[in-house]
N, C-alpha and C positions, 0 to 999 in steps of 0.2 A: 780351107784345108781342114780336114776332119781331124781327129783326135787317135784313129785308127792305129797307129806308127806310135804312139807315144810308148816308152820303155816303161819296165816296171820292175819290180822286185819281187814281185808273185813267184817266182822259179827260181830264188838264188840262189835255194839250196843243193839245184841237182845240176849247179855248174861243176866242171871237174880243171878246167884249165886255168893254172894261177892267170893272177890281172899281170901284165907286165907294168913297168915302174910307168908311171908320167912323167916326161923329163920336165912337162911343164907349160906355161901356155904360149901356145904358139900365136895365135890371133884371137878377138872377139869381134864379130858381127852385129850392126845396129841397122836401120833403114837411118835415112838424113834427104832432106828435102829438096838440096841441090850442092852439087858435087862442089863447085867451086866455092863456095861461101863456108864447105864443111871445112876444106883445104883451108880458105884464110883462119879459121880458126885454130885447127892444131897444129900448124906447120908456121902461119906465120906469126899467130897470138902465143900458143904454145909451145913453141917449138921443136916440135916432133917434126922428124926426115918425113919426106913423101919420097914412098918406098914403090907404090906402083898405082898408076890408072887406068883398069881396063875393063873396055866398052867392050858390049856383047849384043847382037840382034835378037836372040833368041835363049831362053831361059835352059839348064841343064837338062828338063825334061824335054826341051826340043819345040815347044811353042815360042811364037811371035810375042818376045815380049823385050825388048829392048833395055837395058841397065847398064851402070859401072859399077866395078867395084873396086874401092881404092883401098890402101893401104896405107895406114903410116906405121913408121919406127919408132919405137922407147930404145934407151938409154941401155936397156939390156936384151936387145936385140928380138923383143917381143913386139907383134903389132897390135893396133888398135882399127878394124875395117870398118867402111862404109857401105851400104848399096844405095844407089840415085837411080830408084824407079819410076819412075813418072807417073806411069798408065796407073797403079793403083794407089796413089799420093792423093791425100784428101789430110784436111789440119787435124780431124782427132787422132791421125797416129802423128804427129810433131807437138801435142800440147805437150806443157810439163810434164813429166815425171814424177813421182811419191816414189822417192828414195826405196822405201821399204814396202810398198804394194805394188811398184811398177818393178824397177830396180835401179841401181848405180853402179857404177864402175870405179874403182880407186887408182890413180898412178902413184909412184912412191917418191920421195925425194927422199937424199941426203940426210939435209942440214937444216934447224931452225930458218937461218939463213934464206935457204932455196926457199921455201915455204913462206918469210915473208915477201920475199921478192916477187912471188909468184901472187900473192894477195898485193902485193902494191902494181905490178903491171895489171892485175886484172881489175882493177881500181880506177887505172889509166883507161883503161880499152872501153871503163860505163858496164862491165860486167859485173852485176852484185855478189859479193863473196860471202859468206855468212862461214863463222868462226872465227878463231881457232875452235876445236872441241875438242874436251878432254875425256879420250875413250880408256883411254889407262896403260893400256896396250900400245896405242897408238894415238896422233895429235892430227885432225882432219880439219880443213877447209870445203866449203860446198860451194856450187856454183852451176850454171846451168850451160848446155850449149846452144845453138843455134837451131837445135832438132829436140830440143827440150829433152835433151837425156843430163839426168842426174850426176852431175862430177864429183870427183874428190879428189883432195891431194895430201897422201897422210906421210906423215915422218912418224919412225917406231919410235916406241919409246925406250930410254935405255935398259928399263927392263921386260922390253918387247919378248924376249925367248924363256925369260923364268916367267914370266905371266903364264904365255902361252901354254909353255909347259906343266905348270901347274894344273890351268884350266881343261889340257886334255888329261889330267887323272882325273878329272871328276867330269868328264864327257856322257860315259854310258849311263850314267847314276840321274842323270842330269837329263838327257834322252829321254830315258824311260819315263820322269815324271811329266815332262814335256806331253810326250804322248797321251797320257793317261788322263792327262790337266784338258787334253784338246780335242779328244776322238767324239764327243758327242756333239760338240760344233761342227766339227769337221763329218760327222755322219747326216748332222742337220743340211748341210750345204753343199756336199760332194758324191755323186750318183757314185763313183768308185770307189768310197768306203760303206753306200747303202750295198752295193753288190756283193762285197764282199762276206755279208753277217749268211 
């Protein structure tokens, strides 16, 4: 798939129609290597509802391409999806993930509590969990799944919203030096900021 489609910001200024709100996320999509093993994982290691399984001959642009896509449920009625494509499954898209070069996904718990419970069954199951870690904001465990996407399971911290709140006054100030710290790397290695000079 080419790069053609990709959104930008190049025109944001000559939008005229407010954004409407986000209520929030409704699902996120990963590939997973085989439907049933993704299933023992979050439904029956995890515990997440299996919310729906469905098989398709043919991909939405209308070619012969056979997949499922499944569904599970969180706790606040948000899901977590999978696709089981066969036809172009090959192990470098299942190796591990880098958190932070690939990416990861966080689920939220509660309670101290839930959080060790959740590090001692995944303990149980031979799954390695690495933490607690203290983000300051929030308290995360890591872990991997079965399709080698990056897990987390964070509990906020009590002063999860005065953090937060603080850290977006100092967002744009922050931004900007971000930028400034990074555009010659990023001109060094990205053909869409050499286009743009």
């Amino acid at each position: 798939m080419s790069n053609q489609f990709l959104g930008t910001v190049d025109h944001i200024n000559e939008t005229k129609t407010a954004a409407p709100k986000i209520k929030g996320m409704h699902h996120i999509a990963y590939r997973c290597r085989d439907a049933e093993e993704t299933r023992k994982f979050y439904v029956d290691l995890l515990g997440l509802k299996q919310s729906a399984a469905l098989a398709f001959d043919k991909d939405p642009g209308g070619r012969d391409r056979p997949y499922m896509h499944l569904f599970f449920e969180m706790g606040d009625g948000n899901f977590i999806a999978f696709f089981d494509e066969p036809t172009s499954a090959s192990d470098d898209v299942f190796r591990m993930k880098d958190g932070i070069e690939d990416y990861h996904f966080a689920f939220e718990v509660e309670t101290k509590d839930e959080q060790d419970a959740f590090i001692k069954r995944l303990g149980e199951a031979k799954v390695p969990v690495f933490g607690p870690i203290n983000h300051h904001f929030c308290h995360s465990i890591y872990f991997f799944d079965p399709n080698g996407l990056s897990c987390e399971i964070t509990l906020k911290d009590a002063r999860h919203d005065e953090i937060l709140a603080d850290e977006a006054s100092r967002a744009d100030v922050i931004m900007k030096a971000w930028s400034e710290k990074t555009r010659a790397i990023k001109e060094a290695k990205l053909s869409v900021f050499k286009a743009a000079d």
